[in-house]
N, C-alpha and C positions, 0 to 999 in steps of 0.2 A: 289912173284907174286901171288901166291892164297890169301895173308891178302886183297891184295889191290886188286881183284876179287871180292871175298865175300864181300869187304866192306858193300855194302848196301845188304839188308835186308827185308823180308817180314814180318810186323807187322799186328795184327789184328785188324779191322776196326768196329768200331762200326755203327749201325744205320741200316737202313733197307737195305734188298736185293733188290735193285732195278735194279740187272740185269736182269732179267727174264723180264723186259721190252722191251728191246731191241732185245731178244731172240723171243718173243710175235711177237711184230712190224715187223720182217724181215721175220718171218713165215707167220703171217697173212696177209703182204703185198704183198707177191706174187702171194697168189690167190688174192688177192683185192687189187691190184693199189692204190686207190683213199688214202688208209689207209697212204699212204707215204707222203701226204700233214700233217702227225701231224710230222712230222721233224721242221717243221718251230717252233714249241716250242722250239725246243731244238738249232737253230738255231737265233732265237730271243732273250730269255730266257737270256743268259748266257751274252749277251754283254749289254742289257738292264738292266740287276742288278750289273754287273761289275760298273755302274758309281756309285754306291753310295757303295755295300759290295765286292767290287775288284774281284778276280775268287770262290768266294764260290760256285757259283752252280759246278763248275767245280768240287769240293769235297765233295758238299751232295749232287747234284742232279742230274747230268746227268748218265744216267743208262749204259752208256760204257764205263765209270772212273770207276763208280762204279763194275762191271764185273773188271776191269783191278785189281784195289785194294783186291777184294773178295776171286777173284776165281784164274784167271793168274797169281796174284802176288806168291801163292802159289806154283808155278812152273817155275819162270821165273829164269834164272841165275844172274837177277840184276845184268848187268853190267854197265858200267856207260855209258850214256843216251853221245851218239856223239855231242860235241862242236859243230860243226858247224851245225845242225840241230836247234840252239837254235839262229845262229846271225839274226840278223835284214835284211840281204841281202835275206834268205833261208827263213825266215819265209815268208817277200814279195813278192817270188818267188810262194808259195805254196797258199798264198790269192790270186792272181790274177788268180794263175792256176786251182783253183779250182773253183773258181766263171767261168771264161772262160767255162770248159769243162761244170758245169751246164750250163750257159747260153746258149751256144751249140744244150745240150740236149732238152732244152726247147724249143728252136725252130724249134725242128722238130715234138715238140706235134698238135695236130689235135686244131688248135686252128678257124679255118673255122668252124666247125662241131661244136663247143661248148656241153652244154650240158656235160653226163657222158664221153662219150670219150675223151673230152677234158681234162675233171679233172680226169681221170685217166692216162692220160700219162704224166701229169704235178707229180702226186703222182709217177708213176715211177721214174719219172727222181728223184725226193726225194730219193725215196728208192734206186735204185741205188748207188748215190751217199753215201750213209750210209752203203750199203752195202763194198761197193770196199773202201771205207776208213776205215770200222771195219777189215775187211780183212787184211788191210796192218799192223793196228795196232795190231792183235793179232800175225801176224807174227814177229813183231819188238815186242812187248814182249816175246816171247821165244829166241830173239836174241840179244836181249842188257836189255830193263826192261818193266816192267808193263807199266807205263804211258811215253811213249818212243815217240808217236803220239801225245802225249799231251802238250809235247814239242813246238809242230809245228801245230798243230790243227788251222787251219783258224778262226773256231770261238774264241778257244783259243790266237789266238796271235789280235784278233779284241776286246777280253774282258782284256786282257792286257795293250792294248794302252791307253784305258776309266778308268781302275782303279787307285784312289786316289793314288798321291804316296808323297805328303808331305802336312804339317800342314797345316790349318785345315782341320780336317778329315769329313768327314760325322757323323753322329750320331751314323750310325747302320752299320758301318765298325768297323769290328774284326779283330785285326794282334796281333802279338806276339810280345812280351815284354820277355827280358834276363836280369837279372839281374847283377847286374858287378862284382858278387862273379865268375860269369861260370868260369873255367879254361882250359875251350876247349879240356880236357883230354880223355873223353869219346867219343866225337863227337857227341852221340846218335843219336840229333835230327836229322844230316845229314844223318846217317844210315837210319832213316826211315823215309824220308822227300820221298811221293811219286813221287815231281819231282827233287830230289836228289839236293836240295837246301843248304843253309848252314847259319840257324838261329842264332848261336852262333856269327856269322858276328857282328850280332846288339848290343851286352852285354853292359846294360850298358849307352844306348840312349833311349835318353826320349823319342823319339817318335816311334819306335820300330823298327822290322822288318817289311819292305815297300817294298819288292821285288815284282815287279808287278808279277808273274806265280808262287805268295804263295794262295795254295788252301783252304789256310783257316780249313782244314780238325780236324788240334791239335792233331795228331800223336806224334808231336816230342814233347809236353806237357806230352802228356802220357808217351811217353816214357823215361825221362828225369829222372837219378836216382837221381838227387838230387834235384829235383821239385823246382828246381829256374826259370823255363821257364811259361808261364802264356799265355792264349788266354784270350782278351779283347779289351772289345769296348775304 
């Protein structure tokens, strides 16, 4: 029971600390509202580059993965990320639910008045929303894994649908390639795959690892002790 516990694993993440963004943004949004309208980056952002590099912003850029992988992951019991938070019925459930409860909020901004009041209750309603969903996610990282929300993250399962998943690929999409020596003896790469994926799947196929909710990140590159795994366009 505890091998199969511990399985997964906190690995170190290269690139910049881009949590302190997010830590930034929820502090200085609440004395200033308006500040909550730069959500729409990161709500844009990630579905808009999903159609041509699949979830990569999901793994260099958005600064709440990044916090998950940095910081939580280092205290998280990584346990394995609940099935059915990942099917297609639950993800559907949580994109309508959460677009709903924004659009909600939205309508009860001062939109008669225009002007500052207006766009600052439109930035709360952002920030809120960012708020109460970081929330859940650092709860659900100390309770099952790090990237546990990211699972099921609205934007995340809307930059999944868009991302390339067979030949031809775009240009400047990067996935992983296994080589057909792997003997799936070590696992590694699933060990520290941060959405607890399983790239050794691919060993061996031309056209690689295509799993739409791969972040692209190259964790399980790195960590691979016998460097027969590879990230490439």
């Amino acid at each position: 029971m505890s091998n199969k516990k511990n399985f997964h694993r906190h690995f170190h993440t290269s690139g910049s600390p881009l949590y302190w963004i997010i830590i930034a943004y929820i502090l200085v949004g609440y004395f200033y509202p308006v500040v909550g309208l730069l959500a729409l980056i990161c709500m844009v952002g990630p579905v808009a580059m999903s159609i041509k590099r699949g979830r990569w912003w999901c793994g260099h850029v958005c600064p709440r993965g990044n916090m998950y992988d940095r910081v939580l992951s280092k205290y998280s019991p990584h346990r394995p990320i609940p099935q059915f938070v990942r099917t297609k019925g639950f993800r559907i459930f949580m994109v309508v639910f959460i677009f709903s409860m924004f659009g909600l909020q939205l309508s009860q901004a001062r939109w008669s008045e225009g002007g500052l009041a207006m766009w600052s209750d439109i930035g709360r309603t952002f920030w809120t929303i960012i708020v109460v969903t970081t929330i859940v996610g650092v709860v659900l990282s100390f309770i099952y894994a790090p990237r546990t929300w990211c699972a099921f993250c609205p934007m995340g399962t809307l930059s999944s649908w868009v991302a390339p998943r067979k030949q031809p690929l775009p240009e400047s999409f990067t996935h992983i390639h296994v080589e057909a020596s792997c003997q799936m003896k070590c696992k590694m790469c699933a060990r520290v795959c941060p959405m607890q994926l399983t790239p050794y799947d691919s060993r061996g196929q031309a056209e690689g690892y295509l799993h739409p909710d791969c972040l692209k990140c190259g964790k399980c590159v790195e960590a691979c002790p016998t460097k027969i795994m590879e990230l490439r366009k």
